[in-house]
N, C-alpha and C positions, 0 to 999 in steps of 0.2 A: 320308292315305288320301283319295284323290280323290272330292267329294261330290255330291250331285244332287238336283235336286228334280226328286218323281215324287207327281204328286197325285193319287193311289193310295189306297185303302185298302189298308194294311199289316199286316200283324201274324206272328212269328213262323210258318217252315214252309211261308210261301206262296210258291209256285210264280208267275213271271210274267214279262212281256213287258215290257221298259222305254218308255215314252212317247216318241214321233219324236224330242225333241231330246234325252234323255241320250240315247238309245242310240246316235245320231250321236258325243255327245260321247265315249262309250265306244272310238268306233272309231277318232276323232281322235287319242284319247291310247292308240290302239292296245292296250288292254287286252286280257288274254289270261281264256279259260277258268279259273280255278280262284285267280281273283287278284278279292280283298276290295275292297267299295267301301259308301259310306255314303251312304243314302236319305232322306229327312225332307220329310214331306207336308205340314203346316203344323199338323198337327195335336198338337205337344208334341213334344218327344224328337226321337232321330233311331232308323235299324236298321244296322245292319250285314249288308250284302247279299254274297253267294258269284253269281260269273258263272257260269253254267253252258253255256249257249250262244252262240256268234258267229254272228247269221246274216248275209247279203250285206247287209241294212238291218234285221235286230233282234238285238235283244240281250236272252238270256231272262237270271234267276238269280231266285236263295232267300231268302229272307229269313231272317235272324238274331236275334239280341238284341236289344230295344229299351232302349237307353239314357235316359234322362231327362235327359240335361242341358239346363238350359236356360242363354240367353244376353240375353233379350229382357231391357228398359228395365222397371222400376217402372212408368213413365209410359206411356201412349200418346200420341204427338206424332202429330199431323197439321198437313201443309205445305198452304195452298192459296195457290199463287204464281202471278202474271201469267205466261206462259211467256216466256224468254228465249230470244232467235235463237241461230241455229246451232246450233253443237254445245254449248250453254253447257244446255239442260234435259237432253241424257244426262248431262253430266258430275254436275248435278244431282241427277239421278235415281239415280246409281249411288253416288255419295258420300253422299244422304241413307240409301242402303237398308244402307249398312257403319254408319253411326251409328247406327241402329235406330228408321228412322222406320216409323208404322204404317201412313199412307197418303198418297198423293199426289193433288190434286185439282188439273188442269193449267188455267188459265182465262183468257178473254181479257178484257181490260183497254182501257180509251181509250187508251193508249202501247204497247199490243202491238205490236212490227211481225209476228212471226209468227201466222199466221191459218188457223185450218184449221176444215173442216168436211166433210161425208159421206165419202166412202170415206177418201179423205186423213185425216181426224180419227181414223177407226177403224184404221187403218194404222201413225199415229203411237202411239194407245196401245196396240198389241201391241208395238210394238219398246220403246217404254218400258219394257212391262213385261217384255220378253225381260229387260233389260236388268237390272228389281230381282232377277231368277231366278236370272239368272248373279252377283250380286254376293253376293247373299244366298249361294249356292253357295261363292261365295270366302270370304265375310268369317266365315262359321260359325254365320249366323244362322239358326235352325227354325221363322222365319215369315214368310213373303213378303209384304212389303208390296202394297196395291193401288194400281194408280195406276188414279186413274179418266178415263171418259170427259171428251173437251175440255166446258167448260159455259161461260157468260156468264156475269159476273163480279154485275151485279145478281141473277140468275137464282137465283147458288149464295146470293148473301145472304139471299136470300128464304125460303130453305129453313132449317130448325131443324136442329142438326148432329146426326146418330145418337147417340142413349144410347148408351152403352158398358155394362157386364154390369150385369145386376139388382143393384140396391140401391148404388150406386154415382153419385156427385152426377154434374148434367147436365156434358157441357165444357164448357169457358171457351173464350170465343173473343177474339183479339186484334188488333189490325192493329201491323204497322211504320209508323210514320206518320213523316213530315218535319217533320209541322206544328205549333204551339204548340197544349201543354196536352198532354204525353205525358208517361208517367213510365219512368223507366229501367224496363227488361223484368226484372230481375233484383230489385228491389222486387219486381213483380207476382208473377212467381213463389213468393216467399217467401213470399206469403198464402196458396196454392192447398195443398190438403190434396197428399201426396206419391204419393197413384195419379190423384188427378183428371186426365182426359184434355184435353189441351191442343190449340187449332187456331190457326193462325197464318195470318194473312192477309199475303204480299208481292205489293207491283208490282211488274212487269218491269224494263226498262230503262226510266231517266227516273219510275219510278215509278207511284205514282197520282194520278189526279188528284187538284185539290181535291174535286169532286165524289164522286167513289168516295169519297177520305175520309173526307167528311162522311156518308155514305151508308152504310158502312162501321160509324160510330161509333154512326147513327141504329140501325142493326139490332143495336147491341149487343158488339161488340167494342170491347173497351179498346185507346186508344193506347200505346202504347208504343217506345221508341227504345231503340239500340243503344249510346248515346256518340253522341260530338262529329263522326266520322267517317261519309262518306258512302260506306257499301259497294255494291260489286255487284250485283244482283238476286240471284245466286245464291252469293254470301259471304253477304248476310243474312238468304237464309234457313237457313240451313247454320248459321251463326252461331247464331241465335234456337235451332235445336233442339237442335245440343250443350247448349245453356244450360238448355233444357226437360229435356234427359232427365239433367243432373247436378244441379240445381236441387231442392229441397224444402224444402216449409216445416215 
C-alpha cells in the first residue's frame, strides 16, 4: 500500500485535503477514488486512508484505523557530518533516514569544498529534507528525521546537544577521529546505557583538521575509529550509525 507523510493532525473519520506533495504523489501513481493508502505524521503509528476525491491539484480522503506499529531504533542516533560534494550528502541523507537516524546536522568544516549560505543554504535543507520524507515514505519508517539548518562547525561545538525525553541521561557525543589516542567505536558503545542518545561528529572529504580535532575532543566528544581502514566521509558516517543503532551495552 503506497505511503505518505502528511504532517497533519490525524485521527480516525476525519475528512481532509492531502498536503501539496502527496497529493502530487497521489496523481503521479495515478491513484483512483475508492483505493486505500497509508498516512503517518511522525507522530507514532501510521492510518490507513480511503481516497475519496481527485481534484485537478488536490486529493481529498478519510481517515481509517490507526495502527501502532512502530519500526524506530532503541537508540536515537544523531549525524553531525562536514557535508560532502555533489551528490554524495543526498545519497547520505537518504541512506541514513532507511537506517533510522534521528537527525541530521549538515556543517562546514576547514576541508569542506561545499559551502553554502543564505537562500542557497535554506534551499539546500528543504531538498534534503524532501529527500528524508520520501525515504522515510519508502523504507516504512513513522518518523521523519530532521535535517537541520547548514551551521559552522566551531559554532554547533559550542552549543550543548538537546536533552532527549525527561528523565533520560544527557547524549554522548563523539568524533571519528584519524588521530592517536582513539578507541575503537564499538568499545565506546558498549559502555553507553542501550536508550542513551548518541551524536556523531564526521569530517567531510580529507576530513578534520588537526585543529577541529583538537577542538572537537576540548568540547567533550570522545575519539573514536572505525578499524584500520580509511573510509568515505559518507561510508563513515553511515558506518558509525548502523553500529550505534545495533550496539548496546
Amino acid at each position: 500500500m503506497p505511503r505518505f507523510h502528511c504532517p497533519l493532525p490525524l485521527h480516525a473519520g476525519l475528512t481532509l485535503e492531502l498536503p501539496a506533495g502527496a497529493a502530487r504523489h497521489v496523481q503521479v501513481l495515478r491513484l483512483q477514488p475508492g483505493m486505500d493508502i497509508t498516512l503517518f505524521n511522525g507522530d507514532g503509528g501510521e492510518y490507513t486512508a480511503t481516497i475519496t476525491r481527485m481534484g485537478r491539484s488536490d486529493v481529498a480522503v478519510v481517515i481509517g484505523h490507526h495502527h501502532t506499529r512502530q519500526c524506530e531504533p532503541e537508540r536515537p542516533v544523531h549525524l553531525a557530518v562536514g557535508m560532502p560534494a555533489n551528490e554524495r550528502m543526498d545519497w547520505l541523507v537518504e541512506k541514513a533516514t532507511e537506517l533510522g537516524v534521528t537527525s541530521i546536522q549538515p556543517l562546514h568544516t576547514a576541508h569542506s569544498v561545499l559551502r553554502l549560505k543564505g537562500e542557497r543554504a535554506e534551499k539546500k535543507q528543504a531538498h534534503w529534507q524532501a529527500l528524508a520524507v520520501a525515504a522515510c515514505e519508502q523504507c516504512g519508517g513513522n518518523r521523519v528525521p530532521a535535517v537541520q539548518g547548514v551551521d559552522d562547525l566551531p559554532h554547533w561545538l559550542s552549543q550543548p546537544p538537546a536533552h532527549g525525553e525527561p528523565g533520560t541521561a544527557a547524549p554522548a557525543r563523539c568524533v571519528l577521529s584519524l588521530a592517536e589516542g582513539t578507541q575503537p567505536l564499538t568499545d565506546w558503545l558498549r559502555q553507553l546505557p542501550s536508550q542513551q542518545a548518541v551524536w556523531f561528529l564526521s569530517g567531510p572529504e580529507g576530513g578534520l583538521s588537526p585543529a577541529e580535532d583538537e577542538l572537537a575532543r576540548h568540547q567533550g566528544c570522545v575519539p573514536v575509529h572505525l578499524g584500520p581502514r580509511v573510509l568515505r566521509s559518507e561510508t563513515a558516517a553511515l558506518t558509525a550509525l548502523a553500529l550505534a543503532l545495533h550496539i548496546t551495552g
